[in-house]
KELUM-334263 format. One line per field, with one value per residue (C-alpha): residue in one letter; x, z, y. Coordinates in steps of 0.001 Angstrom, whole numbers, padded with zeros to 6 digits. Layout:
BEGIN
aa	c(A	...)
px	c(X	...)
pz	c(Z	...)
py	c(Y	...)
This chain:
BEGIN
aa	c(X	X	X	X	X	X	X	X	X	X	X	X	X	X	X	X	X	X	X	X	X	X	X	X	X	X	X	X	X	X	X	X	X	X	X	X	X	X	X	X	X	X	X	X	X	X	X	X	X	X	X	X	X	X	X	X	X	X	X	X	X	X	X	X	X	X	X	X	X	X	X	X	X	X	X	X	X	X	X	X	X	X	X	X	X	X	X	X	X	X	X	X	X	X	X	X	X	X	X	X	X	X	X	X	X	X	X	X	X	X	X	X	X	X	X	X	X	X	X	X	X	X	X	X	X	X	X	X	X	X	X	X	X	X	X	X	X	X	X	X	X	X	X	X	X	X	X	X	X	X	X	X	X	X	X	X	X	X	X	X	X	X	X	X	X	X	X	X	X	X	X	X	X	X	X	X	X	X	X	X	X	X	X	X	X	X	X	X	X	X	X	X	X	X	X	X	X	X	X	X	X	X	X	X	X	X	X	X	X	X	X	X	X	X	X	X	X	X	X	X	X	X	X	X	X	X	X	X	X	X	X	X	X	X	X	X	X	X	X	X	X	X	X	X	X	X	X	X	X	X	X	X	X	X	X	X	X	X	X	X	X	X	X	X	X	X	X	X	X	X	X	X	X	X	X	X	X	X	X	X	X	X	X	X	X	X	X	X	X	X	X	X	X	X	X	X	X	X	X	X	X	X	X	X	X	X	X	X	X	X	X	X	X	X	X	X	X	X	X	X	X	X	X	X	X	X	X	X	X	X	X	X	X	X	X	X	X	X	X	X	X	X	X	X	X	X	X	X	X	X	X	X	X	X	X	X	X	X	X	X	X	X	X	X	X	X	X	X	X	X	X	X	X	X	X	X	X	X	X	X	X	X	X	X	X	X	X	X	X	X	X	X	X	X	X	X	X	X	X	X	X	X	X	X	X	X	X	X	X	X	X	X	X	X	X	X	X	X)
px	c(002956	006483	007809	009358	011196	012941	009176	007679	010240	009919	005998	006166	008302	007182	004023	002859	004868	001488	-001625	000205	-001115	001950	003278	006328	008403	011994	013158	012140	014463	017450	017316	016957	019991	021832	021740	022754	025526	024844	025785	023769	027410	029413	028980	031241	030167	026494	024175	020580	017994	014662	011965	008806	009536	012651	014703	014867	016472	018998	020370	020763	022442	024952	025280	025878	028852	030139	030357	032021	034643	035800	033524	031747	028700	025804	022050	018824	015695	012515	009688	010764	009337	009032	011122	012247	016039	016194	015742	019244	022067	025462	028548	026628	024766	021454	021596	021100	017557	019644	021358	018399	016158	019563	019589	015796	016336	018600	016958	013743	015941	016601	013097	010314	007664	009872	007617	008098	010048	011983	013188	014588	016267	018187	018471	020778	022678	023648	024313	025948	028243	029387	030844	033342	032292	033631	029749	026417	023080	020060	016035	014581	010898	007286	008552	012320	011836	010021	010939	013260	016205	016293	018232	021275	022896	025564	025169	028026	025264	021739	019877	016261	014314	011382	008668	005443	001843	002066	000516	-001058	-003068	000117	002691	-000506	-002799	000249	003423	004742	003536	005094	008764	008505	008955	011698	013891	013962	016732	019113	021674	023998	026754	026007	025964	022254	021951	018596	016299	014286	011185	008190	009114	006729	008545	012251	011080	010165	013767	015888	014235	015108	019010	019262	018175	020568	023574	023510	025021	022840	023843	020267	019412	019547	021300	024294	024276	022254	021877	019834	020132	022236	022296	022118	024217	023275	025359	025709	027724	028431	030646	033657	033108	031329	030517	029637	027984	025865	022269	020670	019519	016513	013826	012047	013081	012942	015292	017644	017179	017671	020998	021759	021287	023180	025990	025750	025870	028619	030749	030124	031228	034510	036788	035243	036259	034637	034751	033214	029974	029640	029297	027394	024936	024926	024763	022237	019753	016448	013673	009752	010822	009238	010904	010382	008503	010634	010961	008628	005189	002708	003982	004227	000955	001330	004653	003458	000623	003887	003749	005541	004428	006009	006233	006395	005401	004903	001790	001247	000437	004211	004509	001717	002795	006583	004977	002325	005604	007537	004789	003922	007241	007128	004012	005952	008682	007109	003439	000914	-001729	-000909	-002795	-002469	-003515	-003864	-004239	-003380	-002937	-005543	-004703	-003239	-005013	-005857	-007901	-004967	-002682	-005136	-005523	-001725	-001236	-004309	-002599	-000199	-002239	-005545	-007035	-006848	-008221	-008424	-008130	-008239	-005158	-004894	-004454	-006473	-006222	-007614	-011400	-011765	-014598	-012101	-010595	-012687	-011570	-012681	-012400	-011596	-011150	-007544	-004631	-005151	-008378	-006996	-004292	-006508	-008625	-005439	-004920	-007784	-006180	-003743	-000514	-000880	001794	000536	001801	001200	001510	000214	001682	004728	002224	001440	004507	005609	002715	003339	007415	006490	003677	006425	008990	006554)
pz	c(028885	030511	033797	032413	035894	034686	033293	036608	038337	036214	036969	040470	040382	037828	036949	033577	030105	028726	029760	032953	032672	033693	032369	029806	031364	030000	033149	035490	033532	033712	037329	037925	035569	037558	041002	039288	037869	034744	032943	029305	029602	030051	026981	024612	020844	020538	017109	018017	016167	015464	012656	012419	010634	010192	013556	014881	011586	011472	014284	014467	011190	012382	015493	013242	011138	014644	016375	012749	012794	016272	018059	021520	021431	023224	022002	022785	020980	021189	021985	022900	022256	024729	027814	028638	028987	024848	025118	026424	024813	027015	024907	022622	025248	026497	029931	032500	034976	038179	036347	034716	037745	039869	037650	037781	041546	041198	038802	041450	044436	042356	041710	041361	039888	036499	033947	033249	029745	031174	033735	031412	029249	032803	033224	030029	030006	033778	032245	029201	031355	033507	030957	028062	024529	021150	020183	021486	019563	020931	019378	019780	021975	020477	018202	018912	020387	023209	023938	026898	024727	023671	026503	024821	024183	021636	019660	017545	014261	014486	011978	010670	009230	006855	008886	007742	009709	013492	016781	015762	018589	020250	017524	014925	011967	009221	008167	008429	012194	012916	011030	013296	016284	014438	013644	017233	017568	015345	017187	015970	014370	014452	010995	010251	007806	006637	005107	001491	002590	001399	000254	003071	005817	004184	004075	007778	008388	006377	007603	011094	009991	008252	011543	013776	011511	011416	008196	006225	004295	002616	000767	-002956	-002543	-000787	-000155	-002039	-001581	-004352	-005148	-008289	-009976	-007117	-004803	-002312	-003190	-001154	-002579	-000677	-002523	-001430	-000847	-002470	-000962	-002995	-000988	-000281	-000241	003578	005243	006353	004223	002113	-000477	002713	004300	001436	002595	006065	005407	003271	005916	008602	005865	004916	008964	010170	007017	008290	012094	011551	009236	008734	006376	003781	005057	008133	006502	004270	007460	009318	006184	005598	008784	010776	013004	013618	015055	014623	011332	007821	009561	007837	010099	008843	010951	013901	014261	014153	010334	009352	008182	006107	005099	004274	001475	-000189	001445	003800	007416	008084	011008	011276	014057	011946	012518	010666	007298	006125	007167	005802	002562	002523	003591	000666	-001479	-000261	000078	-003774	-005139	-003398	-005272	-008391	-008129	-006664	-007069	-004048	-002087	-000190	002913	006262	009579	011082	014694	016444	019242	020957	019831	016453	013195	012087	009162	008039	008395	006179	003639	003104	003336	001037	-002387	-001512	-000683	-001620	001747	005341	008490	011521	014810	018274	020228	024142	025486	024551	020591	017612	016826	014209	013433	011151	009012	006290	006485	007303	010956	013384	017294	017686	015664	015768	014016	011476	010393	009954	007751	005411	005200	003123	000407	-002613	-001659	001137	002228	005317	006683	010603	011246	012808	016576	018021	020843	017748	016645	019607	019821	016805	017411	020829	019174	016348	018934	021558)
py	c(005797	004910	006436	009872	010995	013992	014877	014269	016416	019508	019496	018664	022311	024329	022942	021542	022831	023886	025707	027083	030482	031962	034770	034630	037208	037053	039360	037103	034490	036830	037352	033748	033021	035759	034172	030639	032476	033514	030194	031598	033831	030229	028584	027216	029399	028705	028925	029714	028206	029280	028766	027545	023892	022291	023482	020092	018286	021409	020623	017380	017578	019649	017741	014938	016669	018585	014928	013445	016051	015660	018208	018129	019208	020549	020077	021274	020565	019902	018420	014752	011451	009820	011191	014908	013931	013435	017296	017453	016671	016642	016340	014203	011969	012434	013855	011290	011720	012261	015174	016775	016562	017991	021155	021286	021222	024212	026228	025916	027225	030196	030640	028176	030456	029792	028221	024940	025814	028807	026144	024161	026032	027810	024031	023530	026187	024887	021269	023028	025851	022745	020261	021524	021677	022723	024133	024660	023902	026210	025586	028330	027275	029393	032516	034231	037608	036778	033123	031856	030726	034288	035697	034589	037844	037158	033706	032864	032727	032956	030558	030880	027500	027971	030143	029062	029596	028233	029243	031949	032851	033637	034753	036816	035703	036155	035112	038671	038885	035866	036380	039248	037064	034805	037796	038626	036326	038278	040046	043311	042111	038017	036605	035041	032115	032510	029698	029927	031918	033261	036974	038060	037175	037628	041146	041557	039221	041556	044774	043916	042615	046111	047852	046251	045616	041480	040262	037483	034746	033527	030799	031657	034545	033936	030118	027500	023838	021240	017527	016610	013682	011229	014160	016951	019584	023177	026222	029599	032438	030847	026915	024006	020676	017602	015151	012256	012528	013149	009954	011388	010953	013850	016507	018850	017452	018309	022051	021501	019804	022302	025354	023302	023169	026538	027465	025444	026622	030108	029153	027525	024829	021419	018871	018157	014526	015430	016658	014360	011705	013433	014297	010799	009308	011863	009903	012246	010040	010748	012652	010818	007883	004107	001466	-001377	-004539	-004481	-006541	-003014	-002707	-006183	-006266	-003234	-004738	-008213	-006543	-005011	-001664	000680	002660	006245	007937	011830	014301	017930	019403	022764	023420	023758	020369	018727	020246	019011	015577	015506	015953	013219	011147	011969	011586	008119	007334	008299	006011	003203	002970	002087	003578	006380	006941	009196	008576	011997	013505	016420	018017	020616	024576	022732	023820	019876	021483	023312	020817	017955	020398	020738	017235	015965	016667	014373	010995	008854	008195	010183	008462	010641	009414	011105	011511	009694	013110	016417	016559	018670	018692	015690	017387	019817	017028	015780	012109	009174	008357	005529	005571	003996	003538	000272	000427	002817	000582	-002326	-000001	001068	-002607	-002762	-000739	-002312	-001907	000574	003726	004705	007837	008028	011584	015309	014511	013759	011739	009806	009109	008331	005508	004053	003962	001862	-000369	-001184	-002159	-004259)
């Protein structure tokens, strides 16, 4: 694992991200964000993200199309690859360590019984209040309601991704439950663009829109967005874009470029030039991303087939990747195989089943850190991904699909350039 400083800072003060047993406590966020000055109130006009798949890609598509029309701006996402400073993006450049782990230092003097998320979202919007910007791009953490990046009180939009079935043990058992905690980011009056969802949880999003008065622009209603003959083309009631197909990979991603269209037309005038670069020239690591030159694929590469790289890990996922991988299959033959792991609290038998109609083979492996019971993925196993890879070498023409973790992709991304 490489030296991660800004990482090591942020525990050294608040403790690890995960399994702190603190309490979430949005008060005790506020009160720390009042004695640093309120900077959440400082920010150039910010769209708030939230979802359960999909979040990531939406933003950095519009980051792409902000940045090709001439636009600073501000990013956070998560999780990271490989160090907690790609978290942060300042004007379009990651934060630098001695910045991040200055605003961590900060955000501790305030109060250093933060947990380690709350502190860094009060550690962007310090970064983000300090250097101008034309835009702000807020992910959303665990849920909406109750998560830190919700003490934003008046986002310029609010956008939901496609909510599907994720942490359950803290957000409830159903979709409806958990669309609950997603449409706690809508805010009276701020104009929602909503992702295609199951009809049980657009119910539970436009029951809550209708209670507070924020107007929504939803996918297939107001807004649409589909691949035409070779094109990706998005419509609202007023405005249609033809443009070039995403260049990230996957039918999927086709409806994530779509809802960053369909939110950035809402927010302000863009050329029609502008998103059709940033659409086409979008750079999302760790998502369905080609293995292409590096020694860990060339042996893959050298039987005639291809490595992927992709981090989802819930059932929504696995099914979006079982598409892409199948439609792969379709128009160009091969094996197709996953290598699967997980993290602990993740569902890995969830996630496999999603994924399975999609591929031939799965090999599970265990992660380097705590990971998923392998136990819960009927597969074939092997005890590195090493091993696994010399085992999908044994297949004609292998597709190999490395996927279920960002800690795996992550692995396989370093392996590839070593």
């Amino acid at each position: 694992m490489s030296h991660d400083p800004s990482s090591e800072a942020f525990e050294r003060l608040f403790g690890p991200e995960f399994g702190h047993g603190k309490a979430f406590d949005l008060a005790r966020l506020r009160a720390a964000l009042r004695k640093l000055g309120d900077p959440q109130n400082k920010l150039a006009p910010l769209i708030h993200v939230a979802g359960a798949n999909g979040k990531g890609s939406t933003i950095a598509f519009m980051r792409a199309i902000a940045e090709a029309a001439g636009l600073g701006a501000h990013a956070f996402t998560k999780p990271h690859l490989w160090a907690l400073n790609e978290r942060f993006a300042i004007a379009g450049e990651p934060v630098s360590d001695d910045a991040l782990i200055a605003a961590a230092a900060r955000v501790a003097h305030a109060d250093a019984a933060l947990t380690h998320f709350d502190a860094q979202i009060a550690a962007a919007f310090v970064l983000f209040s300090e250097t101008p910007a034309d835009l702000v791009l807020l992910e959303a953490g665990m849920g909406g309601r109750d998560d830190s990046s919700n003490v934003i009180a008046a986002p310029a939009l609010s956008v939901i991704t496609p909510i599907g079935l994720d942490h359950q043990d803290a957000l409830g058992g159903s979709l409806a439950a958990i669309a609950a905690h997603k449409a706690g980011i809508l805010k009276p009056g701020t104009p929602a663009i909503i992702a295609r969802q199951a009809p049980e949880a657009m119910a539970v999003i436009e029951t809550r829109a209708g209670e507070i008065g924020a107007p929504l622009l939803r996918a297939g209603v107001e807004w649409d967005a589909y691949a035409s003959h070779g094109r990706l083309v998005v419509q609202t009631e007023t405005r249609a874009l033809d443009l070039p197909l995403p260049a990230l990979a996957g039918a999927h991603q086709i409806d994530n470029a779509g809802l960053a269209c369909a939110a950035l037309m809402a927010w302000g005038e863009i050329s029609d030039d502008a998103f059709a670069q940033g659409v086409a020239r979008v750079h999302w690591p760790g998502r369905l991303q080609p293995l292409t030159r590096g020694g860990f694929s060339a042996p893959i590469r050298a039987l005639g087939g291809e490595v992927w790289i992709d981090g989802g890990h819930n059932a929504h996922a696995g099914a979006a990747l079982a598409r892409a991988m199948a439609e792969m299959k379709a128009r160009r033959g091969g094996t197709n195989i996953a290598i699967v792991a997980l993290r602990a609290r993740k569902d890995a038998g969830a996630f496999a089943s999603a994924l399975r109609p999609g591929l031939d083979h799965i090999i599970a492996i265990p992660l380097s850190q705590a990971h998923a019971p392998l136990e819960s993925i009927s597969a074939t196993h092997a005890p590195t991904l090493a091993a696994a890879m010399q085992n999908a070498a044994q297949f004609p023409a292998p597709r190999v699909l490395i996927c279920g973790s960002f800690v795996l992709a992550a692995e396989a991304l370093a392996a590839e350039s070593a």
